[in-house]
C-alpha positions in Angstrom: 133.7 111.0 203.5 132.2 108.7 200.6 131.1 106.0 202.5 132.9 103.2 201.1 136.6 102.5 200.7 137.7 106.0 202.1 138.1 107.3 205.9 135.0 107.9 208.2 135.1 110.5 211.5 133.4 109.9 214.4 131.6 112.6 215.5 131.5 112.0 218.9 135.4 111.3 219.6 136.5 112.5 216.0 138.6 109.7 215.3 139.5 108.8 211.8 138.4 105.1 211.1 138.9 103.2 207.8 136.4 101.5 206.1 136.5 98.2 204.0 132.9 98.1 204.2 129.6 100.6 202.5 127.6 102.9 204.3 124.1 103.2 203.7 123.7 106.7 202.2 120.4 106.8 203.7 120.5 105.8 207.0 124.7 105.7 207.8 124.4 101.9 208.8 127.9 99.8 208.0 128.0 96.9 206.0 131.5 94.8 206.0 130.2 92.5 203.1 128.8 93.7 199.8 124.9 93.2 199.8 122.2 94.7 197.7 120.1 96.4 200.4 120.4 97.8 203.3 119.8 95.8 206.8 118.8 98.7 208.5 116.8 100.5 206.4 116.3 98.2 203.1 117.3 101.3 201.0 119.5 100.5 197.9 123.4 100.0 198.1 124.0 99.5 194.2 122.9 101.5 191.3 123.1 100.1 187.5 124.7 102.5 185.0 122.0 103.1 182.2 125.1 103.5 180.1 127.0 100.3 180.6 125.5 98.1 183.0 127.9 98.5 185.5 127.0 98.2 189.1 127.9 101.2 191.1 127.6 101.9 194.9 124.6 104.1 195.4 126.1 106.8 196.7 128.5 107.2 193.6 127.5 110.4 191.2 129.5 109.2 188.3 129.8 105.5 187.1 133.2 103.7 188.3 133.4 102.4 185.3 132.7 104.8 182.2 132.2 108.1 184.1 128.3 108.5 182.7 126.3 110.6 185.4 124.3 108.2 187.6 120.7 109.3 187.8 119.7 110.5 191.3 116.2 108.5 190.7 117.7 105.5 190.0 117.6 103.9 193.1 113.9 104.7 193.2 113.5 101.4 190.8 110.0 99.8 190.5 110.5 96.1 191.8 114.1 96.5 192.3 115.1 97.3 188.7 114.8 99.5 185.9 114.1 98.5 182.0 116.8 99.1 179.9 117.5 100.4 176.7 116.9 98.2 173.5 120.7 99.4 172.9 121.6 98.1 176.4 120.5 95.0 176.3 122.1 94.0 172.7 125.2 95.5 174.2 125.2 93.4 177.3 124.1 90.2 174.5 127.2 90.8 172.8 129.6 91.2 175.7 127.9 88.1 176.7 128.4 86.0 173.9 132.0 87.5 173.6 132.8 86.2 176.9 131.2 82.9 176.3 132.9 82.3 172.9 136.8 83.1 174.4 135.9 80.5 177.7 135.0 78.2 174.6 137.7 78.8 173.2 140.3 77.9 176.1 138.3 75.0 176.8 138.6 73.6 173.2 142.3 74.7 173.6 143.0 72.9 176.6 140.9 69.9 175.5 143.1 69.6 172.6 146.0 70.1 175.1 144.9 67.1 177.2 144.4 64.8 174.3 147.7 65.5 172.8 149.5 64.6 176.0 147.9 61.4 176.1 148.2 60.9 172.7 151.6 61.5 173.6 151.9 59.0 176.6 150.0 56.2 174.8 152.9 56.3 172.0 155.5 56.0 175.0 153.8 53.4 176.4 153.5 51.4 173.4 157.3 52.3 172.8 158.1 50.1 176.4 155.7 47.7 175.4 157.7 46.9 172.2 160.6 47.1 173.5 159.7 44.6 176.8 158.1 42.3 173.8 161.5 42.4 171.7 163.6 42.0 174.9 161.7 38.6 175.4 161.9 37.6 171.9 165.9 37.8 171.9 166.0 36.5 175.8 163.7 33.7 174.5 165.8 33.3 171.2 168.7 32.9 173.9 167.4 30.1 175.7 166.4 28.1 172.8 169.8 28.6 171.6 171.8 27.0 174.8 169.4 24.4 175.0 170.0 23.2 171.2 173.6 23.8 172.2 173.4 21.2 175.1 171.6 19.1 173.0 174.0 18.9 170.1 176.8 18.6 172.4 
């Protein structure tokens, strides 16, 4: 059983039950929701990879996702975390920024999107407008028209 995602077996009636949930690898306790410690024993339910800064279950021996070994003493982190590497950190900066410039990016896009459309419905409306002005003109040239006609006749 690896105590989250998989199939757990009571010992007592050895029925198969599925989890959706962690278990503490420490004390066994179940937790339905993801949290950082454990309610029962406050020990650890997520390691960070020193490799890529992914956060793993603490019970995990390998990182999820690049496969580095995960330290047996990292959940043994002074204050809750552990420095990381110079190489680290500029790694997670870049992935950072790389993230933040492509959500710039679609915003700019779709902010150019929005102004074209309305760009687009001002012309339309300003089409109609003309068109209700030059309607007026020729049903005003109209009038005028029949009432020189009664006039002259």
């Amino acid at each position: 059983m690896d105590g989250h995602g998989g199939v757990a077996t009571c010992a007592g009636c050895h029925k198969d039950y599925v989890l959706k949930g962690r278990l503490c690898p420490d004390c066994g306790t179940y937790h339905a929701k993801k949290t950082a410690v454990c309610a029962n024993c406050s020990h650890p339910l997520y390691r960070t990879c020193d490799e890529c800064a992914t956060s793993n279950w603490a019970g995990d021996v390998v990182c999820q996702k690049c496969g580095s070994p995960l330290d047996i003493f990292s959940g043994l982190k002074v204050g809750g975390e552990r420095p990381l590497k110079t190489e680290l950190i500029d790694k997670i900066n870049r992935e950072s920024e790389a993230a933040s410039q492509k959500r710039m990016a679609r915003m700019v896009k779709k902010e150019e999107k929005r102004q074209a459309d309305n760009a687009r419905r001002e012309a339309k409306k300003k089409a109609e407008e003309q068109k209700i002005i030059l309607l007026a003109a020729v049903g005003l040239v109209i009038v005028v028209l029949i009432v020189i006609a009664f006039v002259v006749f």
